[in-house]
C-alpha positions in Angstrom: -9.9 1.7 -0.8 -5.8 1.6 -0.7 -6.1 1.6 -4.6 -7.3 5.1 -4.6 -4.6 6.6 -2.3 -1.2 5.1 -4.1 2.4 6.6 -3.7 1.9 9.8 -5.7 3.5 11.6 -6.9 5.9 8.4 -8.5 9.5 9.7 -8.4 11.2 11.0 -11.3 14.8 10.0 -12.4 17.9 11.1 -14.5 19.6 8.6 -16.0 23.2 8.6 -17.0 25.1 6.6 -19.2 27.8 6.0 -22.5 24.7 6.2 -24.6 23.3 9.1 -23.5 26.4 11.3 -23.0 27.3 10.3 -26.4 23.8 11.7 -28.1 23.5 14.8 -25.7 20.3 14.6 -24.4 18.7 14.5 -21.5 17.0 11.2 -20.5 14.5 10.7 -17.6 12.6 7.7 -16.3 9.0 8.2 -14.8 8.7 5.5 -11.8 5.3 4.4 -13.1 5.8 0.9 -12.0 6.3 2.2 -8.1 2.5 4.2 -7.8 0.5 0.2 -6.8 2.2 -2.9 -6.0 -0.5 -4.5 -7.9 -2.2 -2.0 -9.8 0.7 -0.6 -11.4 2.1 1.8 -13.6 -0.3 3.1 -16.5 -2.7 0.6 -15.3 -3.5 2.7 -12.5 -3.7 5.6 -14.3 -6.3 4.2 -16.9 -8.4 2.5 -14.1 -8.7 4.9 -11.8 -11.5 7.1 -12.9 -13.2 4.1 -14.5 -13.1 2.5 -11.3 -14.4 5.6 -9.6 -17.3 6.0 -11.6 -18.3 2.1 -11.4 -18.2 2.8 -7.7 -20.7 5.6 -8.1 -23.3 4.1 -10.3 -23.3 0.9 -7.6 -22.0 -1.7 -10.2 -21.2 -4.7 -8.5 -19.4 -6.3 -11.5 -16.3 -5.7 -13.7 -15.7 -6.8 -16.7 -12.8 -6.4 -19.3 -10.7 -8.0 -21.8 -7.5 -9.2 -22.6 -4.8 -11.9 -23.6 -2.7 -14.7 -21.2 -0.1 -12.6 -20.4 -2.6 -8.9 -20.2 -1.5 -5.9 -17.7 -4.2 -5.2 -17.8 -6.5 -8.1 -17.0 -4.2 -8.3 -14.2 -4.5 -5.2 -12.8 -8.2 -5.6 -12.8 -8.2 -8.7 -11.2 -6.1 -6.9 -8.2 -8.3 -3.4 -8.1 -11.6 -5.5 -7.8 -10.4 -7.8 -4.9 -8.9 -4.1 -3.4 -12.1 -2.8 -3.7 -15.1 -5.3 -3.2 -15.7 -5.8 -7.1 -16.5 -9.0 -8.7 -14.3 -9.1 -11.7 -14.9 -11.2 -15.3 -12.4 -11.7 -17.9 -13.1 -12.1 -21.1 -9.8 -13.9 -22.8 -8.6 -14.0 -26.3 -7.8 -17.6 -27.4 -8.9 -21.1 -26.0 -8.3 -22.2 -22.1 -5.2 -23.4 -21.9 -6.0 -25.8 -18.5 -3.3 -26.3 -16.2 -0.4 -24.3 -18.6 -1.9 -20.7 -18.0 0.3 -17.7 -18.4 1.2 -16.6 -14.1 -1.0 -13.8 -15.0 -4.1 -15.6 -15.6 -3.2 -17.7 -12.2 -3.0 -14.4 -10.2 -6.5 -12.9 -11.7 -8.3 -16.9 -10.6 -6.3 -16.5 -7.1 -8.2 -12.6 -7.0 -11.1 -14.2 -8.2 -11.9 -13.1 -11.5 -14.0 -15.4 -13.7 -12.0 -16.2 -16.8 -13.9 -17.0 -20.0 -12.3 -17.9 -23.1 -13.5 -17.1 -26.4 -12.0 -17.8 -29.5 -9.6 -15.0 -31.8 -12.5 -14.4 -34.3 -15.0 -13.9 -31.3 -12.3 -11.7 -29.5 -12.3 -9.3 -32.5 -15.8 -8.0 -31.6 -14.8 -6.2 -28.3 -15.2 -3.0 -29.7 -19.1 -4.2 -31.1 -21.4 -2.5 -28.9 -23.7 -5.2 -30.0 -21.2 -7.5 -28.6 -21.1 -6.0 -26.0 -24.9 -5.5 -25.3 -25.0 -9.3 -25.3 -22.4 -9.7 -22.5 -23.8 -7.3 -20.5 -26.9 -9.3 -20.6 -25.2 -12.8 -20.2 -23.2 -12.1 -16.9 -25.8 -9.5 -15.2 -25.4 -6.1 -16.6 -21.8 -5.8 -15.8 -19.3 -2.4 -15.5 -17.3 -2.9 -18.9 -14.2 -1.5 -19.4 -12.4 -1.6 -22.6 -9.3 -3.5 -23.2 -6.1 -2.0 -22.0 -8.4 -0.4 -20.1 -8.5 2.9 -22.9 -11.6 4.6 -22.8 -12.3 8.7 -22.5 -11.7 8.5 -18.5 -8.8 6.7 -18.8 -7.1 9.3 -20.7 -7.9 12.2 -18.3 -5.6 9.7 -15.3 -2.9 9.6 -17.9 -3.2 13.4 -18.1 -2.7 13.5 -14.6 0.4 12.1 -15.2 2.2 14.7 -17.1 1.3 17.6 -14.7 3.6 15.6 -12.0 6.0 15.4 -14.7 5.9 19.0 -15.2 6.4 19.7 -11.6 9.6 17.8 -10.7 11.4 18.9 -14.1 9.9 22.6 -13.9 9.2 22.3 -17.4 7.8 20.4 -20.1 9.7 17.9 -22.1 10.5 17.6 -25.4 9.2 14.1 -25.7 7.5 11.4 -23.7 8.3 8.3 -24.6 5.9 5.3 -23.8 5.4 1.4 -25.1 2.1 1.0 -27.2 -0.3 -1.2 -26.6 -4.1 -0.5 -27.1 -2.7 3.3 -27.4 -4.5 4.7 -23.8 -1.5 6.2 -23.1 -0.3 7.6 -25.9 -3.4 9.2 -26.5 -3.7 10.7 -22.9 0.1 12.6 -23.0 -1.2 13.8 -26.6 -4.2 15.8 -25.4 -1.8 17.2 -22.8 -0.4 19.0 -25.5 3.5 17.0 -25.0 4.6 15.0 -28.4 5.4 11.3 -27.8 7.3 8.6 -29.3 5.5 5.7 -29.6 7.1 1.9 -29.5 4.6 -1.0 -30.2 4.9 -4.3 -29.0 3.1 -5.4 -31.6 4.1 -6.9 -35.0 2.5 -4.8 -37.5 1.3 -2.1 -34.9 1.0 0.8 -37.7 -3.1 0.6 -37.3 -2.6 1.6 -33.8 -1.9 5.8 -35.0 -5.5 5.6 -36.4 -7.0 4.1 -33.2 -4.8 6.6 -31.1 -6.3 9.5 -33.5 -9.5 8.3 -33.1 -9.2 8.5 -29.5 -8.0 12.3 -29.3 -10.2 13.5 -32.2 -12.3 15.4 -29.9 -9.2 17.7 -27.9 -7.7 20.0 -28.9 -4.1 21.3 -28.7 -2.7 17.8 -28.7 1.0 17.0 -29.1 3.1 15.3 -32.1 2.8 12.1 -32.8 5.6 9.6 -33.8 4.8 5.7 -33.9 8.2 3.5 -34.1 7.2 0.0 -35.4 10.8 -2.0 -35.8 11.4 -2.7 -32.2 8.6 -5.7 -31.9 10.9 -8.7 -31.7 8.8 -11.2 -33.4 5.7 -9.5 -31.9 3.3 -9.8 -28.7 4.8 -11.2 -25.7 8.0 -12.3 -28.1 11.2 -11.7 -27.4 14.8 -12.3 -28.5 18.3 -12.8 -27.0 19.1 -9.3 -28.2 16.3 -8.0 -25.8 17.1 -9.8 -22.9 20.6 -8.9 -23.0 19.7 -5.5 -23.4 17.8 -5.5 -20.0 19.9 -7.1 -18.4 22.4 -4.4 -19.0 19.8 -1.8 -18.4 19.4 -3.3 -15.0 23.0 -3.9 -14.5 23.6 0.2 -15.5 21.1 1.9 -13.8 19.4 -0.8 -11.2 15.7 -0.5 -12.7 14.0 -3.9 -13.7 12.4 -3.5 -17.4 10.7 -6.7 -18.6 10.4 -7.8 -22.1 6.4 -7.1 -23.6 6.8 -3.5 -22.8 9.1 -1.4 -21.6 12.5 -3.3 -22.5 11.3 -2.8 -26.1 10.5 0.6 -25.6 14.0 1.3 -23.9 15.5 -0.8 -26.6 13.7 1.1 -29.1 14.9 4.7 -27.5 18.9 3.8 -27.4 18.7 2.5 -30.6 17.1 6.3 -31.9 20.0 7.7 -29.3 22.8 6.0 -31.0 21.8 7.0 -33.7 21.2 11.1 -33.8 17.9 11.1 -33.6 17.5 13.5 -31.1 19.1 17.2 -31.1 21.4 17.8 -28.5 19.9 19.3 -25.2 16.6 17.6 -25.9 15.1 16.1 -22.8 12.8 13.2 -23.0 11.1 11.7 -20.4 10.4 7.3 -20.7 7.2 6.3 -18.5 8.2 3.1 -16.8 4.6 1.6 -17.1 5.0 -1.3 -15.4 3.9 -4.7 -16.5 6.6 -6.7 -13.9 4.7 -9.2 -12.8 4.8 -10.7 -16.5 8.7 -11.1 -15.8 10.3 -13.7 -17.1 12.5 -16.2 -14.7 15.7 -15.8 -15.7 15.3 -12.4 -16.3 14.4 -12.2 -12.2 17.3 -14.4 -11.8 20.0 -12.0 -13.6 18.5 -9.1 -11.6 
């Protein structure tokens, strides 16, 4: 069980550059991305009490949802070959045969059972009805929500912050994280740290109610700020602009972003910088939450 004893705690780094010096401010970079080498990133942090308690109720079966080019579905896909689970996958849109994403390949080479289902069908995830019925057509499965987000998941991102606190001696001003299903953001939040949020998604505003929903229950949670501009074209889209920009990122500080997540959320955080968002002194603290394995090729080559 290798999955539950990763490289904790992830290192911390300061990062220094035109940029920054320019705006004053004091930017760190979680190493997320270094605490699994398959299960990485926030990832781990959202699976692992999930995980833990399918492991104690003797659940055989995992099963979870997600799109072609998913962290997530991929991270499940490696935690249930690492730990003896069978693992299902339910996918948003039709099979695409020999074209799937290298994401899907990796979760068929770790075994999980990929079942497409149309964008309509895909839409009732959140249906316990819907889900009542999988549950009966593959065997009574563990289900885990997409992005893996769910009440447990939030208490591993929590987890997360108190490291953070330790090697800085203090708590940041801001976290900043790339938003996807909002798991995340929601578990810094009832930490009681403010984050800056960056979605991925074109037209990502619904996401603050989902992430409000999800800390409605604690209390003393942070501020909440949800940037929606930095999408580039949406989901798994990307620009020139982008790529450039991670390439230089890489090329500055030698840390790999890629270009769902975390290059947007870097591109979205230099673009607040150069811009005064930020008082001078402030420290803020980006969560590298992995996702690498969706690199593209000539981003790999450049690096």
């Amino acid at each position: 069980m290798d999955l539950l004893v990763p490289s904790l705690p992830t290192p911390i780094q300061e990062l220094s550059d035109i940029v920054i010096k320019k705006a004053g401010v004091h930017l760190f970079i979680k190493r997320d991305d270094l605490v699994h080498p398959t299960v990485s990133g926030n990832k781990w942090r959202k699976l692992k009490y999930s995980l833990q308690q399918a492991k104690e109720l003797g659940a055989t079966t995992l099963l979870t949802f997600g799109g072609a080019f998913s962290n997530h579905i991929y991270a499940t896909a490696a935690a249930g070959a690492n730990l003896g689970f069978k693992t299902i996958g339910i996918i948003r849109g039709e099979d695409p045969g020999e074209r799937k994403s290298p994401t899907l390949q990796f979760c068929e080479e770790h075994g999980m059972q990929l079942h497409y289902v149309s964008r309509e069908e895909y839409k009732l995830r959140n249906s316990s009805e819907y889900v009542d019925q999988l549950r009966e057509k593959f065997g009574n499965p563990f289900v885990i929500p997409e992005g893996g987000t769910s009440e447990l998941a939030l208490k591993g991102v929590r987890e997360m912050t108190i490291e953070v606190e330790q090697q800085l001696n203090s708590k940041p001003d801001y976290y900043a994280v790339a938003l996807g299903t909002g798991g995340t953001s929601a578990g810094i939040l009832t930490s009681g740290s403010d984050v800056l949020a960056f979605s991925s998604l074109k037209g990502g505003a619904f996401l603050e109610n989902d992430i409000m929903e999800l800390i409605r229950g604690s209390k003393d949670n942070g501020q909440f700020v949800l940037f929606t501009e930095y999408h580039f074209g949406g989901y798994a889209r990307h620009t020139p602009e982008l790529l450039d920009f991670i390439t230089k990122f890489k090329y500055d500080h030698n840390i790999q972003l890629e270009q769902v997540y975390t290059g947007k959320m870097f591109f979205g955080l230099y673009d607040l910088m150069a811009r005064g968002f930020f008082k001078k002194g402030s420290c803020i603290v980006a969560v590298h939450t992995g996702g690498l394995q969706g690199l593209l090729p000539e981003l790999l080559y450049n690096s």
